[in-house]
N, C-alpha and C positions, 0 to 999 in steps of 0.2 A: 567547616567541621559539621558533625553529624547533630548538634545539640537541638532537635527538631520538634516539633508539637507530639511525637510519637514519643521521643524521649521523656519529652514532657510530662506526656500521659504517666507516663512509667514512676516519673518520680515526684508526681501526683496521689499517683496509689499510696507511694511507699510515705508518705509525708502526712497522710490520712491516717494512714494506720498506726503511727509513730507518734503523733504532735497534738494530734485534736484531743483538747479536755488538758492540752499541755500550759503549763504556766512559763512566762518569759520574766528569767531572773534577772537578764543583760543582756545589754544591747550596746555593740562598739562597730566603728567603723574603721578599719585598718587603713584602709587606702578610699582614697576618691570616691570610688562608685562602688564601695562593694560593703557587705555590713554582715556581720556575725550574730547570730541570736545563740545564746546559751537559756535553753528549755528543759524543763524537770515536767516528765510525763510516768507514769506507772515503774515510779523506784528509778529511776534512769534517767542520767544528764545527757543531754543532744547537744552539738552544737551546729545551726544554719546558716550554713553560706549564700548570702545572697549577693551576687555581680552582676551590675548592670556597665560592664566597661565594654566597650565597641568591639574588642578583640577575642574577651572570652566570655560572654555573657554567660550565664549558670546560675542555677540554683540543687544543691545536697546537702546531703549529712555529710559533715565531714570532720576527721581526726586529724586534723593539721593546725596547728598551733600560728596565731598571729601577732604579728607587732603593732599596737596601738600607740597613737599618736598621744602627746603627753597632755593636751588639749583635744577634747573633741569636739569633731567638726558642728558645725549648725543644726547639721539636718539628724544625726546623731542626737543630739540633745535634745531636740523636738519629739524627734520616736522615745527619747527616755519618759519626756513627761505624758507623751499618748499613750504608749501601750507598753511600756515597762511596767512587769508588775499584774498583767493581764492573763487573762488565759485564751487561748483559742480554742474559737468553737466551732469552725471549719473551714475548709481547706477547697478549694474546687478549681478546676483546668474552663477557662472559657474556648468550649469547644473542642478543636485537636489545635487551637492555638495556639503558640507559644506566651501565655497570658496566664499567668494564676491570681487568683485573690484568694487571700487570707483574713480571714473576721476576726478581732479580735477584742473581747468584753473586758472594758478596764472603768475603774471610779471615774468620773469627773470631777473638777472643783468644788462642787456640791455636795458629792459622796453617793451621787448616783449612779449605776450602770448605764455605760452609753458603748455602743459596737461599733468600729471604727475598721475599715477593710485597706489592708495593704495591697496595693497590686501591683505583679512583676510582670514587664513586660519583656521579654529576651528577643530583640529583636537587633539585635549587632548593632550598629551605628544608633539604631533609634531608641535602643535597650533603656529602660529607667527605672524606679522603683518611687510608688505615689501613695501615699496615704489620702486617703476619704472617710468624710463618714458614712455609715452605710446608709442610711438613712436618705442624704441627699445627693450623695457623692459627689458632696462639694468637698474641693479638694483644699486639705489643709498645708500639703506642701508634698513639694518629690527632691529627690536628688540631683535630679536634672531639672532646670524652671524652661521650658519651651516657650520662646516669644515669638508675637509675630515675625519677625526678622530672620525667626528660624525654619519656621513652618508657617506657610499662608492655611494649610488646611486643620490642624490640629494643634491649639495650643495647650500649655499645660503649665498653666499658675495657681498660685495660692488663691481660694476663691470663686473660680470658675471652675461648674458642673463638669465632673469627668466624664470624656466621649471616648467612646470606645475604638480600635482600629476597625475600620472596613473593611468586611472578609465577605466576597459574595462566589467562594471555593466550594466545590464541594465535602460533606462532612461526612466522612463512611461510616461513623455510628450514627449516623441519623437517614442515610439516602445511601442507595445503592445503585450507582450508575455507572457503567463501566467504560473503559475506556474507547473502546468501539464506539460506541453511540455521541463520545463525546469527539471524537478524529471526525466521524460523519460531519458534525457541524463546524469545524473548524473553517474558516475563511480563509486561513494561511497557514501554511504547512511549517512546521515546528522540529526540533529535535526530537526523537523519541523521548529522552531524559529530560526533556525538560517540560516534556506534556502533565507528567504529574507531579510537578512543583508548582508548575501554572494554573493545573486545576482541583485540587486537593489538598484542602484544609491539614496543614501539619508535615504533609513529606517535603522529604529534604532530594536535593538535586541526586544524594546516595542511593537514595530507594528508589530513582526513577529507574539509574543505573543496577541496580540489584535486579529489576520489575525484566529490565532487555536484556539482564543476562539469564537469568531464568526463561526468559520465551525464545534463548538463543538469535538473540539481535545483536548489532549495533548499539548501543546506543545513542551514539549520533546521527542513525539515518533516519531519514527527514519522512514523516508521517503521511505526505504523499504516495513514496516509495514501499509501503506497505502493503502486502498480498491479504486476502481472505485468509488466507491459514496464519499469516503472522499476527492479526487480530486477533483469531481467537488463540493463540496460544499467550497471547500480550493480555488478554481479560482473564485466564487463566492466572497466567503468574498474578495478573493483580490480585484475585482471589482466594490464590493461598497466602500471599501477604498480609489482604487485609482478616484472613479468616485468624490469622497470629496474633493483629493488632488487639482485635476485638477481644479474642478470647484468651488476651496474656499468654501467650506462647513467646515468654522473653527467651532473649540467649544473651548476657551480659558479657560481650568481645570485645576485646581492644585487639585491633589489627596491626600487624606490624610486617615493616619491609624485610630484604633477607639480610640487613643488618643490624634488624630488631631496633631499627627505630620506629615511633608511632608512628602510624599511618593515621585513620579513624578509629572509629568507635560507634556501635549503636546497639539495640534489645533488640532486633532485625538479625537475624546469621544473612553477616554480605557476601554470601558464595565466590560474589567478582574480585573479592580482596584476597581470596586465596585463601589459606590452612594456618597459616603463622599467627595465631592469634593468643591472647592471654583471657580466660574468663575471670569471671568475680561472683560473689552472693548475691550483690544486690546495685541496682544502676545507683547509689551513690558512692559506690565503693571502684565502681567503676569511672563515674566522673571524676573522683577525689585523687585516682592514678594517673589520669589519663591526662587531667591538669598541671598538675604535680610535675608531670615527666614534660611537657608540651610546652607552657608560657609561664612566663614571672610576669608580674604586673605591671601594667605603665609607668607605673611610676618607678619601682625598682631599675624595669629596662632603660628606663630614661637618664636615671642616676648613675647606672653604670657605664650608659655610652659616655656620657659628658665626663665620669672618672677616666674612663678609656682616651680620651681627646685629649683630657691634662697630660694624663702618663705618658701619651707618644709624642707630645710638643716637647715634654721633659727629655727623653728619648732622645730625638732628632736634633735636640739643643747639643745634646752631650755628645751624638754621634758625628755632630758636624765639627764639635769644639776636639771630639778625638783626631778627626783626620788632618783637622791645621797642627796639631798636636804632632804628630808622625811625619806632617812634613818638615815641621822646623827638625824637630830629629836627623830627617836626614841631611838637612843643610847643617847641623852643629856638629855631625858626624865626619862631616868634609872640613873641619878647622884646621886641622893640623899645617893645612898648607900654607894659610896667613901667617903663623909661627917662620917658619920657613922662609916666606918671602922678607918675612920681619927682618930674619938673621941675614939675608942674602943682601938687602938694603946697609943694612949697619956695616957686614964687614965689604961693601961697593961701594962706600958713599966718597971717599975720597976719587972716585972716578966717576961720580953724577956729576955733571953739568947745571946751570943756572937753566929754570925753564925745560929741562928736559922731562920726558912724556913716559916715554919705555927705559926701565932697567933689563938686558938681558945679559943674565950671569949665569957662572955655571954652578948648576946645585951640587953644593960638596956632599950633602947627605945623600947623594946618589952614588953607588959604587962606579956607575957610568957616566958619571960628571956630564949628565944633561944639560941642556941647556933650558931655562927660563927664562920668559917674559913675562915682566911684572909691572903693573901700571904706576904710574908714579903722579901725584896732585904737583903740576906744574908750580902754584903758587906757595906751594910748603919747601922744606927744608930736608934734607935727609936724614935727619935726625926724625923730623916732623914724621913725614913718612912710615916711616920705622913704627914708630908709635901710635899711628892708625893701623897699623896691620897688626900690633901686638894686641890692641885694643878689641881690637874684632874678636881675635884667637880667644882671650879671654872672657869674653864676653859670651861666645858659641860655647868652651866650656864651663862654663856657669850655665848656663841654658841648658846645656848637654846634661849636668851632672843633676839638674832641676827636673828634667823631661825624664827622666830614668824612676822619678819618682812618681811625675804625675799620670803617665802614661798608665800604668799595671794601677795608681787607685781610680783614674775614670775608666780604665777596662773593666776593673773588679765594683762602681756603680753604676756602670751598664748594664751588667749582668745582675743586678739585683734588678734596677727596672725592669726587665725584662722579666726575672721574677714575678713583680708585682703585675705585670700585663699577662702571666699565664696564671696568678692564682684569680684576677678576675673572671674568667670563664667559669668557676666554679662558685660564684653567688648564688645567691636567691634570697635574699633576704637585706632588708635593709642596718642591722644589725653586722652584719658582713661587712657590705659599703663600709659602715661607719669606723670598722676595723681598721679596713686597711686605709682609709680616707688620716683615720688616728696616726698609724705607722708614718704614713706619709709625712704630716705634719711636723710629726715628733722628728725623723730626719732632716728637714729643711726643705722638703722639696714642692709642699704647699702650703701657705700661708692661714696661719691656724684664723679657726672661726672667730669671732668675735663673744657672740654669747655662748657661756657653757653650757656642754653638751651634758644630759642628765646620764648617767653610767647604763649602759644594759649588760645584762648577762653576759658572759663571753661567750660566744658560739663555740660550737663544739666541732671537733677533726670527724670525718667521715669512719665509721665505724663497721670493719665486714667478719663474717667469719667465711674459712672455706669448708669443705666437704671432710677436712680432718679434724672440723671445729677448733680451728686452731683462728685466733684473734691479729685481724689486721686494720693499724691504725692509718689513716690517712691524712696530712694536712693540707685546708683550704686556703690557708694563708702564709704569711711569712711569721704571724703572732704565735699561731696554730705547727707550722714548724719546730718556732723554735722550744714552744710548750712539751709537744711529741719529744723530742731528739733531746732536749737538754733537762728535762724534769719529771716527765712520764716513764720514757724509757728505761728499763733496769738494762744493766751493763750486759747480760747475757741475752738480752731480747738483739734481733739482726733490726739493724739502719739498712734502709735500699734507699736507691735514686736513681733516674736516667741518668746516663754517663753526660756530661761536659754539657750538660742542655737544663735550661728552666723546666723543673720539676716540683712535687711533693716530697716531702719527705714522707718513706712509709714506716711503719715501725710494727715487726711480723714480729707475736708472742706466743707459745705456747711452749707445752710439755712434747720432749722428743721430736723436736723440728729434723723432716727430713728432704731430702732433696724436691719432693713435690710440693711441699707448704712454700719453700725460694721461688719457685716455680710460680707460683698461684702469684705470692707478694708482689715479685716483679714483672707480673702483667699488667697489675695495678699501680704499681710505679710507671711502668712506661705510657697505661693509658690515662695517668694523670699527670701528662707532660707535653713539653709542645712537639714533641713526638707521635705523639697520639692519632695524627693520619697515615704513618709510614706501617709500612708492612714488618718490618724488620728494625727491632729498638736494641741497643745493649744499657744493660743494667747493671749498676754496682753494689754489689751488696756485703757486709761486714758485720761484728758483732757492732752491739753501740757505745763498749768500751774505747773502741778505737777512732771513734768523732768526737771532736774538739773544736769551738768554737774561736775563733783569733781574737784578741782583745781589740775592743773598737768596731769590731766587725758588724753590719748589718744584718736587720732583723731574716731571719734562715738562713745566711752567710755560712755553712762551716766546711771545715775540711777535717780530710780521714785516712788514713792508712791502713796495711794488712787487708784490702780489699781482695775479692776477687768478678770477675764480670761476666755475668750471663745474655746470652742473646735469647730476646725472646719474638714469635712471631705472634702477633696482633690479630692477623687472622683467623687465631684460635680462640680469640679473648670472645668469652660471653660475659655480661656483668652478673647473666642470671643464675650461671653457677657458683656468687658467691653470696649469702645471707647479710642484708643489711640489718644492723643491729641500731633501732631508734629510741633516743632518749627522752 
């Protein structure tokens, strides 16, 4: 990803101009490595995201609300007693590095002003976040504690003098050296793209790629293979790049493929990404999207794979216990003929023999008086006999008339598992998990927690309108389903769902529904389904007087009549033609 010292720079600027002189009310740590500042600066609340997790390291303003752990962590309550309650008094980018510090003047025990500097360093795997004092920048604790064990070159404990990373890069607001001069000295020939990551303080592998598409390069070929004229066209493009950096010539783009999913992002226009791009006001409004749409957190992703693993053991248990299921079916289907044998022994037995093996009699229940053979237990009696074959017959129909019932209710909880494996792809949040993690529970199908869980909020169904303003609901879960379709829904609002397949329920309301509001709903029905990769989906849709819920039935379980069913194709689906409405 593009999150690069140029970025940096950028939401450096905006963090200066935002936060300095700003006072910090609260300080939480939602997850692991990432911490939320809520700042009251010139009439206006901010809140800062700061992530120091290996995957998405970042730092913006951001309007996205988080779940706080009901205990907070360590390092959390340490920054409450340093610098909660302080103001910042400034803000600075070390270099074009990916390195900020933040100063900020709070009381000490005393009731003196003492300046205490926070510093983030965004560097993926080695990303952290350290408080020191400024003063000697000795470090009173970080998020991350670096032991020797971790790093021989740089540690990083409570205690010990903060050292900075080694950057001996060039810094293009401080030295202007071009790439030419630096390919002259090179010892060994390099990728073009990767000549200024290697030697410039803050670019990212993207703007090397931006650098040789603008000089009309490769940028893979190797810096030996370089002419006099692709030099200076390659100092050029670096020139109008860096002339952007210097003198804030942003362009805030989120790039996208041609089925608008995110590509990158940078304050850089990346010509090499193409035209398909979304801009923003300002690069944390840019990051706030960009994140938003790209990763959920470690830990969230973590909880959900390990719910995914339960739900498909559950799955596989039931899928394997359906097909012994179906077999014995078919062997209790086949009874009739032990009956049969039964009767053919009883009215034979005064022509079996002591010790005989085979009965073969003619089946009177055949209009063609066939002939059978029918085995016989040498050491029984014909009476004996008789009554192990009646015994079976009765026994497959008991099983038969038993299987008739189990069969359609483990088909009908299969099909809610599978439910519950397609409303997982639509998490994000840990509140979600705990949803359907509850559902589960509450069914029997995972063994409830031990200590109680403290209540959160309900999370809410996805909320759109379309270009007729007309309101469509969507559910995440099976909770969220049954909420939509059995308590939300007024009887004249239409229920949709993909036909015969794990879906949402969607619930489309407005004034004067007409054939293109069904249209729009049931794109969003199909693309929140496990249909959702096929070109070609059918959709059912009805008013929501005619769903009905079965008694006993599983959480989104219902059934409906007076339907009718529309085909819709996917390859027309954009999400961006429909307005998400956030609560």
């Amino acid at each position: 990803m593009s999150f690069d010292g140029i970025v940096t720079k950028s939401i450096v600027e905006q963090l200066q101009k935002l936060l300095i002189n700003g006072k910090i009310n609260k300080i939480n740590q939602p997850e692991k490595n990432s911490l939320v500042f809520n700042i009251y600066n010139n009439k206006n609340n901010y809140k800062l995201l700061i992530d120091a997790s290996s995957n998405s390291p970042r730092i913006n303003i951001t309007k996205n609300n988080f779940e706080n752990p009901v205990q907070a962590p360590n390092f959390c309550m340490l920054l409450r007693k340093h610098i909660q309650g302080g103001s910042i008094t400034n803000i600075e980018q070390v270099g074009l590095d990916r390195v900020i510090k933040i100063d900020v003047k709070s009381l000490d025990e005393l009731g003196d002003f003492i300046t205490k500097t926070l510093i983030i360093e965004l560097m993926g795997k080695y990303s952290n976040i350290i408080l020191t004092y400024k003063k000697d920048q000795k470090i009173i604790d970080s998020i991350k504690r670096i032991t020797l064990d971790l790093s021989r070159i740089r540690q990083v404990l409570p205690g010990m003098e903060y050292s900075s990373i080694p950057d001996n890069k060039t810094d293009i607001m401080k030295e202007k050296i071009y790439p030419s001069e630096i390919i002259s000295k090179l010892e060994k020939p390099v990728k073009l793209s990767r000549l200024f990551y290697m030697n410039y303080t803050g670019f990212s592998p993207q703007l090397g790629k931006e650098i040789s598409y603008r000089a009309n390069l490769d940028s893979d070929i190797k810096t030996s293979d370089l002419s006099e004229d692709n030099l200076k066209l390659i100092d050029l493009s670096f020139k109008d790049i860096s002339n952007s950096i210097i003198n804030k010539e942003y362009k805030f783009n989120i790039y996208k493929d041609s089925n608008n999913n995110y590509l990158d992002f940078h304050i850089i226009k990346l010509n090499h990404l193409g035209e398909n791009y979304s801009s923003f006001e300002n690069v944390s409004e840019l990051i706030d999207d960009f994140y938003s749409q790209t990763t959920i957190s470690d830990k969230v992703g973590q909880k959900i794979s390990n719910l995914q693993k339960k739900v498909k053991t559950i799955l596989n248990r039931n899928l394997s216990k359906l097909e012994k299921l179906k077999q014995e079916e078919v062997i209790s289907s086949d009874r009739e003929k032990y009956k049969v044998w039964a009767d053919l022994i009883s009215a034979n037995s005064h022509l079996i023999k002591r010790g005989q093996t085979i009965l073969e009699a003619e089946n009177f229940y055949d209009p063609d008086l066939s002939l059978v053979e029918i085995k016989l237990d040498e050491t029984k009696s014909p009476w004996e006999n008789a009554q192990f074959y009646y015994k079976k017959y009765s026994k497959l129909k008991t099983s038969n008339k038993l299987l008739k019932t189990q069969i359609p209710k483990l088909e009908s909880e299969i099909a809610y598992i599978y439910q519950v494996l397609e409303s997982l792809k639509y998490i994000n949040s840990n509140n979600e998990i705990d949803e359907i993690r509850d559902e589960l529970e509450s069914n029997g199908y995972l063994k409830k927690r031990k200590k109680p869980k403290i209540k959160s909020k309900p999370s809410l169904p996805l909320h759109y309108k379309n270009k007729n303003n007309n309101d469509i609901y969507i559910g995440k879960n099976n909770y969220q389903n049954d909420y939509l379709t059995l308590k939300f829904a007024n009887k004249n609002d239409y229920f949709l769902h993909a036909k015969d397949v794990p879906g949402s329920h969607v619930i489309l309301r407005g004034n004067n529904i007409v054939e293109e509001d069904i249209y729009d709903a049931s794109m969003l029905a199909a693309y929140y389904s496990s249909q959702s990769q096929e070109d070609h989906v059918l959709v059912d849709y009805t008013l929501k007087k005619n769903v009905r819920k079965a008694k006993h039935a599983k959480p989104g379980m219902v059934y409906y009549d007076n339907y009718e069913t529309k085909m819709v194709n996917l390859k027309e689906f954009n999400i961006d033609n429909y307005k998400k409405i956030e609560k």
